[in-house]
Biopython code that builds the backbone (N, CA, C, O; Angstrom):
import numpy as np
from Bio.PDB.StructureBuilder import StructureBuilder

atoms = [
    (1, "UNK", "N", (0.812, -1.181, 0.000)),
    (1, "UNK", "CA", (0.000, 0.000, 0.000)),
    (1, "UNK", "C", (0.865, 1.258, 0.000)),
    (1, "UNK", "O", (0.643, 2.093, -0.877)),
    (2, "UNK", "N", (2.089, 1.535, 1.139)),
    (2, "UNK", "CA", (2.885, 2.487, 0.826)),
    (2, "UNK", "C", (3.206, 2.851, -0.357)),
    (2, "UNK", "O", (3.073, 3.928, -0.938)),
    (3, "UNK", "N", (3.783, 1.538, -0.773)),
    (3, "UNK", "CA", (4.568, 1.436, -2.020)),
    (3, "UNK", "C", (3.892, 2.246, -3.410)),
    (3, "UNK", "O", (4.561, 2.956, -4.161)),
    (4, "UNK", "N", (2.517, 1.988, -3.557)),
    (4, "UNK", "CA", (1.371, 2.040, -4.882)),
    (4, "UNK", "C", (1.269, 3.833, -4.310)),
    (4, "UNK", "O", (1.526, 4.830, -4.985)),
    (5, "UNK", "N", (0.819, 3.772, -2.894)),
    (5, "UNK", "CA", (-0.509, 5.497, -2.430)),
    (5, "UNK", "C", (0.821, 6.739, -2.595)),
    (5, "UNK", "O", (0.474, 7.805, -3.103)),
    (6, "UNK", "N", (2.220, 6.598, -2.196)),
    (6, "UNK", "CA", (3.514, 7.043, -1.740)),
    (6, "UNK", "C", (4.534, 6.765, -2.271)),
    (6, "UNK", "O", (5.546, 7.444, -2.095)),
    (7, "UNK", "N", (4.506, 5.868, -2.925)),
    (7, "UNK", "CA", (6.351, 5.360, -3.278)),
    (7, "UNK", "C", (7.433, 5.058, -2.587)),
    (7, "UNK", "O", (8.623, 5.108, -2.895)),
    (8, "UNK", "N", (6.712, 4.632, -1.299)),
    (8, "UNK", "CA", (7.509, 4.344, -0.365)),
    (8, "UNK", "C", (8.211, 2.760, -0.512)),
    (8, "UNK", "O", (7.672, 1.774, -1.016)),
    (9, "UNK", "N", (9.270, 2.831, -0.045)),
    (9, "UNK", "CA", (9.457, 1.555, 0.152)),
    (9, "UNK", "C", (10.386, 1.090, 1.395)),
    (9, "UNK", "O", (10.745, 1.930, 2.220)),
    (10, "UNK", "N", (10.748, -0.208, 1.504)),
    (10, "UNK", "CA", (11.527, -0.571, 2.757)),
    (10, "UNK", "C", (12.484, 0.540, 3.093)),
    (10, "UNK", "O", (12.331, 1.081, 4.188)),
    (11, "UNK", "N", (13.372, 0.922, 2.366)),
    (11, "UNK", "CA", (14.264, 1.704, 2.707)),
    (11, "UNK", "C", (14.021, 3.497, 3.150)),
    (11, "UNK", "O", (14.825, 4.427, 3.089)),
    (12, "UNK", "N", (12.719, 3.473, 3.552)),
    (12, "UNK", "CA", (11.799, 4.188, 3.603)),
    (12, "UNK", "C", (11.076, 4.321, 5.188)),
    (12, "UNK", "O", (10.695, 5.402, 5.636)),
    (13, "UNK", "N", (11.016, 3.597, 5.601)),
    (13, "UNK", "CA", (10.733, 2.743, 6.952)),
    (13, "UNK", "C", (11.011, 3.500, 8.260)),
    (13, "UNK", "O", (10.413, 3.457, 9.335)),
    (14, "UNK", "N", (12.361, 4.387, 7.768)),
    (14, "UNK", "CA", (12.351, 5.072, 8.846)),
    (14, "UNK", "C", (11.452, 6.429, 8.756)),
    (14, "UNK", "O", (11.120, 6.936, 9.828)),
    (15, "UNK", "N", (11.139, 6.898, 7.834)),
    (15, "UNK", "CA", (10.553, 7.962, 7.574)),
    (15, "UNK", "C", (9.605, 7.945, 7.740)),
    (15, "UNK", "O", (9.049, 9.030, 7.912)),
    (16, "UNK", "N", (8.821, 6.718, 7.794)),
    (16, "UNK", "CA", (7.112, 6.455, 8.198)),
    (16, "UNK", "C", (7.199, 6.261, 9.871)),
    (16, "UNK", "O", (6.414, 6.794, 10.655)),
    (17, "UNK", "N", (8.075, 5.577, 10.168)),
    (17, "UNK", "CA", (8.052, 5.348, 11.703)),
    (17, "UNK", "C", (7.944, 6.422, 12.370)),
    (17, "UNK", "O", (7.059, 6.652, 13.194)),
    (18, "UNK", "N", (9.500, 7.689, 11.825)),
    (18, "UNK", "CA", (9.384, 8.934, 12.319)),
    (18, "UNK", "C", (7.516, 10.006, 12.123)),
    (18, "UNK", "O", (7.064, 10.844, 12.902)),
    (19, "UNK", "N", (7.032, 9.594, 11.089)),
    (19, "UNK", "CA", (5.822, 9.981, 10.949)),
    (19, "UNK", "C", (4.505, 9.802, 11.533)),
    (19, "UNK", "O", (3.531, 10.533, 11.715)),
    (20, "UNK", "N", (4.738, 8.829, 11.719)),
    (20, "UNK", "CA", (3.674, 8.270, 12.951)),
    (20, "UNK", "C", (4.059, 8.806, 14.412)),
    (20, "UNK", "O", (3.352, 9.664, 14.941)),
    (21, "UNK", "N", (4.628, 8.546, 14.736)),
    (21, "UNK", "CA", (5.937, 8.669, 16.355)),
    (21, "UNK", "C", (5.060, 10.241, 16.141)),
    (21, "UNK", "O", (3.996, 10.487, 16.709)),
    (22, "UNK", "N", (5.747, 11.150, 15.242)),
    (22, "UNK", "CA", (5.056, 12.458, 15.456)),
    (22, "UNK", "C", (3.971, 13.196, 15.225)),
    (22, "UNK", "O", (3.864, 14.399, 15.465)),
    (23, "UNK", "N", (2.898, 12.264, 14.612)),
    (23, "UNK", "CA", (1.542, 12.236, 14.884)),
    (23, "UNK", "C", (0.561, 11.907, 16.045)),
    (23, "UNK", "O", (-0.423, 12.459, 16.539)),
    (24, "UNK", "N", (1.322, 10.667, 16.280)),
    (24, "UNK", "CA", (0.705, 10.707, 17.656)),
    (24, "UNK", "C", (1.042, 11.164, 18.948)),
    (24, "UNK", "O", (0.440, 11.013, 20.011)),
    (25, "UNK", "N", (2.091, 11.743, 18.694)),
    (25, "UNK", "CA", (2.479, 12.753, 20.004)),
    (25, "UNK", "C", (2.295, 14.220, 19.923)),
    (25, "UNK", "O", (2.731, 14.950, 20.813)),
    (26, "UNK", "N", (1.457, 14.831, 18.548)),
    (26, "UNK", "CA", (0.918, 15.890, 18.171)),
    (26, "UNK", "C", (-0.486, 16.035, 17.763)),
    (26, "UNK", "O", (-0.933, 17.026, 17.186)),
    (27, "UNK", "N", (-1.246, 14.855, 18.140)),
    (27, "UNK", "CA", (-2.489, 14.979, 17.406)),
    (27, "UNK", "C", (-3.781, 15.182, 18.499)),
    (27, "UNK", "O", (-4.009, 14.571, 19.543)),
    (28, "UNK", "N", (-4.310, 15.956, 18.037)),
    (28, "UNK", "CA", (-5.869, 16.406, 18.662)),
    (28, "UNK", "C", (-6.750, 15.447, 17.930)),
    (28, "UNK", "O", (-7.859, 15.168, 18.385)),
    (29, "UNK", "N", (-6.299, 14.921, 16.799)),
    (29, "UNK", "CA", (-7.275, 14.151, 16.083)),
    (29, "UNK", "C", (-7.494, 12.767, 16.295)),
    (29, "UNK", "O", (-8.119, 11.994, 15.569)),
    (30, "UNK", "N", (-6.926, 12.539, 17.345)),
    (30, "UNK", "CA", (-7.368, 10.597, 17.834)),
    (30, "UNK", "C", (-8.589, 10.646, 18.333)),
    (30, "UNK", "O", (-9.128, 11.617, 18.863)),
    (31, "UNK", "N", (-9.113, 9.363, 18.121)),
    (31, "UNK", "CA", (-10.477, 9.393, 18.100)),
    (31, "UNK", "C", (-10.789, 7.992, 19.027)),
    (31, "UNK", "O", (-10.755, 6.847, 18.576)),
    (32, "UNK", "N", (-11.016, 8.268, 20.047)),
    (32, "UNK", "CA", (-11.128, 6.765, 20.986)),
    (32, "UNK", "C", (-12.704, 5.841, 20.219)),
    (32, "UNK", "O", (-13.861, 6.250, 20.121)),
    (33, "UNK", "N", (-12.029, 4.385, 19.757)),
    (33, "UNK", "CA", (-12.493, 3.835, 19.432)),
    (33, "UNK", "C", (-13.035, 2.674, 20.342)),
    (33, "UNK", "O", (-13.831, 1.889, 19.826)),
    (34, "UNK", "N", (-12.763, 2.545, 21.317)),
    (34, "UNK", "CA", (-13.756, 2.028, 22.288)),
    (34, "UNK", "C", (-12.021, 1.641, 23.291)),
    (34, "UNK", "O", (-10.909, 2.046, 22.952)),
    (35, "UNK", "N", (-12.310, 0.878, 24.367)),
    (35, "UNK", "CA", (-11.645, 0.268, 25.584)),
    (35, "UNK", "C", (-11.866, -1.226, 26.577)),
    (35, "UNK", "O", (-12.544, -2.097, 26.031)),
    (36, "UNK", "N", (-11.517, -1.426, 27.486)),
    (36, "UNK", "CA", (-11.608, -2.304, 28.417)),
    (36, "UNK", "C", (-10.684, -2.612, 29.275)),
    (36, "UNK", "O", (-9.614, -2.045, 29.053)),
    (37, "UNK", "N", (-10.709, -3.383, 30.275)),
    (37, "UNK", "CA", (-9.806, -3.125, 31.668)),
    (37, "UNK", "C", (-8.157, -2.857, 31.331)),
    (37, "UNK", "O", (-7.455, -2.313, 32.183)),
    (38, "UNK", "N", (-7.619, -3.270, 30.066)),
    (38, "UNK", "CA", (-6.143, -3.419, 29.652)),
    (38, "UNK", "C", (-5.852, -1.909, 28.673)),
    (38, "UNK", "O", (-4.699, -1.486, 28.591)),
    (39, "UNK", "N", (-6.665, -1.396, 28.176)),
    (39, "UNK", "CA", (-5.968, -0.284, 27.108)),
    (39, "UNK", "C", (-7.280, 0.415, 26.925)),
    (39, "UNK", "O", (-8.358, 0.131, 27.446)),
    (40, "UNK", "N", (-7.012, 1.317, 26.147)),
    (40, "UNK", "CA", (-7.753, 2.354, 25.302)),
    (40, "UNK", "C", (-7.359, 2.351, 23.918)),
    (40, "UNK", "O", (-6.232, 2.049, 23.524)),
    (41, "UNK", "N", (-8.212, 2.655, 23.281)),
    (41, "UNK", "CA", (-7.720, 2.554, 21.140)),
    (41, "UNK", "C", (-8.430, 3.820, 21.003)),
    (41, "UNK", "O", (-9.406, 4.421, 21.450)),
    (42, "UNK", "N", (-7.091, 3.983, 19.840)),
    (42, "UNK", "CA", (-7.583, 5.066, 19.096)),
    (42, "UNK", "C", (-7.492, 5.043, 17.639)),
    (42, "UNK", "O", (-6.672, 4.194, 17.289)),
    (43, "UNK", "N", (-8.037, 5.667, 16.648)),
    (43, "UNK", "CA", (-7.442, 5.601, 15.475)),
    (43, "UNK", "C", (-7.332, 7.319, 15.240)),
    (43, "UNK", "O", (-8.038, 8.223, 15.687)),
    (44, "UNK", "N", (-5.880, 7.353, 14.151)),
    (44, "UNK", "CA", (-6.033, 8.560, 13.828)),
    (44, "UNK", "C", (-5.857, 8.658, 12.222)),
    (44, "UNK", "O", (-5.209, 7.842, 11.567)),
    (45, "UNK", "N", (-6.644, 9.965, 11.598)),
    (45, "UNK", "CA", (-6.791, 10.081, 10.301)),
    (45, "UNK", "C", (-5.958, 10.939, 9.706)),
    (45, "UNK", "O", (-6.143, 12.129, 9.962)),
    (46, "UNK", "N", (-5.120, 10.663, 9.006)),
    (46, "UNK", "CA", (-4.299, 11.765, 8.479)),
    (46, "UNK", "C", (-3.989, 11.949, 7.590)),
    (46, "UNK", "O", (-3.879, 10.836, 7.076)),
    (47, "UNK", "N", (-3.534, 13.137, 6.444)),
    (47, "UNK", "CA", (-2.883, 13.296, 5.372)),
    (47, "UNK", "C", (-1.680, 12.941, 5.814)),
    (47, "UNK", "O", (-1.239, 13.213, 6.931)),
    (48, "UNK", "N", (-1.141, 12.352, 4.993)),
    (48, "UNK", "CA", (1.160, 12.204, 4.841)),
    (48, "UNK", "C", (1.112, 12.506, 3.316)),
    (48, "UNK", "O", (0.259, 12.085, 2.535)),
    (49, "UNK", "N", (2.046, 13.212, 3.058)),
    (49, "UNK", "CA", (2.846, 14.041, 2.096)),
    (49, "UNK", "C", (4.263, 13.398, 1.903)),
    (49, "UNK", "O", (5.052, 13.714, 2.793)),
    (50, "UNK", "N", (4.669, 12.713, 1.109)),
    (50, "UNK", "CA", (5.803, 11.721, 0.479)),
    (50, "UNK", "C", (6.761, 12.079, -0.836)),
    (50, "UNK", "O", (6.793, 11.354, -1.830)),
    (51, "UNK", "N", (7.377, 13.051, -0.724)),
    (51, "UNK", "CA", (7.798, 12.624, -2.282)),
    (51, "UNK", "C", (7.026, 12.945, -3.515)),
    (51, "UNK", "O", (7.015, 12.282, -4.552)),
    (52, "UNK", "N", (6.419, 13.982, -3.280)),
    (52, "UNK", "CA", (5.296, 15.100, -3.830)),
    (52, "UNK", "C", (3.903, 14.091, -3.978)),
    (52, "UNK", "O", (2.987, 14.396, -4.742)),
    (53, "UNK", "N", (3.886, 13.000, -3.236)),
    (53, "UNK", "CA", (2.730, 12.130, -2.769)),
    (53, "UNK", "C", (2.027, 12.113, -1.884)),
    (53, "UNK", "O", (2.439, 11.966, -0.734)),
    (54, "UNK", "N", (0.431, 12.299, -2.276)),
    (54, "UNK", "CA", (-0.432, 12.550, -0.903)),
    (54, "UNK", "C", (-1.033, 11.370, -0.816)),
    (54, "UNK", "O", (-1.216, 10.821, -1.902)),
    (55, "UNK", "N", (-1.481, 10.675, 0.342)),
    (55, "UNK", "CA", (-2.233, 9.927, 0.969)),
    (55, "UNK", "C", (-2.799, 9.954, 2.032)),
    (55, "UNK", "O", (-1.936, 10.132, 2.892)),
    (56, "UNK", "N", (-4.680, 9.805, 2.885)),
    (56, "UNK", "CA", (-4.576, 9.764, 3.498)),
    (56, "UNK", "C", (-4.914, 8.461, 4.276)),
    (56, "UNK", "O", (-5.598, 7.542, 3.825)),
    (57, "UNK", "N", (-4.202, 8.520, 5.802)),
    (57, "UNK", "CA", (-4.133, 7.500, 6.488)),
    (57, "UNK", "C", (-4.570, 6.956, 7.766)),
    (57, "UNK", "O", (-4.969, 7.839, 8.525)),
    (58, "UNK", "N", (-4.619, 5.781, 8.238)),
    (58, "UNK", "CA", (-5.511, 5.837, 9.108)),
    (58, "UNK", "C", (-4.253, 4.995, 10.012)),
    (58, "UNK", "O", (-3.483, 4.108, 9.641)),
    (59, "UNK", "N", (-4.383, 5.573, 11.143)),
    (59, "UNK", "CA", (-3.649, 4.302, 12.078)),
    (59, "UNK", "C", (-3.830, 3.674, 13.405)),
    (59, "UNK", "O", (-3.911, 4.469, 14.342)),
    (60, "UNK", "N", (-3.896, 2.628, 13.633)),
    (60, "UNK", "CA", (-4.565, 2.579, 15.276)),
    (60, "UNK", "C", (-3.293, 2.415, 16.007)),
    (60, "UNK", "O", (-2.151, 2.115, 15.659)),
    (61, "UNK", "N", (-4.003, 2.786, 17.430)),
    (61, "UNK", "CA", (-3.012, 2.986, 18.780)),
    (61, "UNK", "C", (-3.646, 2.583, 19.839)),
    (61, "UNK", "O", (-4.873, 2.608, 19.737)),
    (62, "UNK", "N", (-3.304, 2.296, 20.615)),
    (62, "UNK", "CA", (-3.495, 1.739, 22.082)),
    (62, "UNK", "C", (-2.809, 2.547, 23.646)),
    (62, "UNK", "O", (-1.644, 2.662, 24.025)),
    (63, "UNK", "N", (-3.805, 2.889, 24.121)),
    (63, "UNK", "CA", (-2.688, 2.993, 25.282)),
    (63, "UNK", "C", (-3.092, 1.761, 26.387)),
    (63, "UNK", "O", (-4.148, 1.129, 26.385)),
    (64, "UNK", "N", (-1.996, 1.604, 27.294)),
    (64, "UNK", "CA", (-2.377, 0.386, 28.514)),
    (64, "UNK", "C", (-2.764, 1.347, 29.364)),
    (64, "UNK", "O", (-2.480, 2.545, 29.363)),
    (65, "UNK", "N", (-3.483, 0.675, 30.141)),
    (65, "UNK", "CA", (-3.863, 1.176, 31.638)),
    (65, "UNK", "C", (-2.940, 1.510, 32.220)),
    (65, "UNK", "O", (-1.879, 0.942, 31.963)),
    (66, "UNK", "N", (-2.970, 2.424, 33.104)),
    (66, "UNK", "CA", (-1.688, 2.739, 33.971)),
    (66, "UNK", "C", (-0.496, 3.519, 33.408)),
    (66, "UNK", "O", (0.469, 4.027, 33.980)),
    (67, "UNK", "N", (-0.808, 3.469, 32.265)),
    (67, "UNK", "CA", (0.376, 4.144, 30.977)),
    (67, "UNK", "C", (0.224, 5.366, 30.210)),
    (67, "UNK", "O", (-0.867, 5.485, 29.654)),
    (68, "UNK", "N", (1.025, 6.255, 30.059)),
    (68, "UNK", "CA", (0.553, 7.484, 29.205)),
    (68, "UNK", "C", (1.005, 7.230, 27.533)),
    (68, "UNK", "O", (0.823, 8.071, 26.653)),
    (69, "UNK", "N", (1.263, 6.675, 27.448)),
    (69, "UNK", "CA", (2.178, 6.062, 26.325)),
    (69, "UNK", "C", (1.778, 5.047, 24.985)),
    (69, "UNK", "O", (1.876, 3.821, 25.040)),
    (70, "UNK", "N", (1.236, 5.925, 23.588)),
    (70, "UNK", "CA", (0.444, 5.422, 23.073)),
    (70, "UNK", "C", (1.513, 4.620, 22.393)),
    (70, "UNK", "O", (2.733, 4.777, 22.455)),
    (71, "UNK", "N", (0.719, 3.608, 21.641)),
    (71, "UNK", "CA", (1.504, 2.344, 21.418)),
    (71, "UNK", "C", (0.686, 2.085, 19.733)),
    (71, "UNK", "O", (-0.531, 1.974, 19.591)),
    (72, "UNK", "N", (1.470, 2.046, 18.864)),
    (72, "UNK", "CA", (1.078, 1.974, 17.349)),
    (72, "UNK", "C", (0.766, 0.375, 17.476)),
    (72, "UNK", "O", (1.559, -0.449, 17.933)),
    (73, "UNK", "N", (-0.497, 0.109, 17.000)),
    (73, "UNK", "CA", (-1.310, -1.495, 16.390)),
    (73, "UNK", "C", (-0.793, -1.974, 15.741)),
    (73, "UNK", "O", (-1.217, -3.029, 15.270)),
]
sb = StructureBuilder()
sb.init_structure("model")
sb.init_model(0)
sb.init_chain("A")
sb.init_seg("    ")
for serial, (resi, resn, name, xyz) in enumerate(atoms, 1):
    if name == "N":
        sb.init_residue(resn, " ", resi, " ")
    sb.init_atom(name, np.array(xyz, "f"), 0.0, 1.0, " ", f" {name:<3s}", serial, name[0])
structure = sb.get_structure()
């Protein structure tokens, strides 16, 4: 999917990681998708911009109980 929406590819990997990492530690736009005694989910919706490539994207996250610390699905 990277590959076809972005032109991304493996060697690429770090640039999506870094992209996410700073979405979800900047975003107003997570959207709690439900919970239970172990975590909370969220998904978030976003444009990414690649290599004069737009796509947008969706990604889920989790936090654990007890934890501030969202965690990519």
């Amino acid at each position: 999917m990277f590959a076809a929406a972005l032109g991304m590819s493996r060697k690429d990997a770090g640039a999506l990681r870094d992209w996410l990492l700073q979405l979800a530690a900047n975003s107003g736009d997570a959207v709690e998708t439900g919970s239970d005694a172990y975590r909370q989910r969220f998904e978030i919706l976003a444009e990414m911009r690649y290599v004069g490539r737009n796509a947008r994207l969706r990604s889920a996250w989790m936090i654990r109980t007890g934890e501030d610390l969202p965690r990519l699905v």
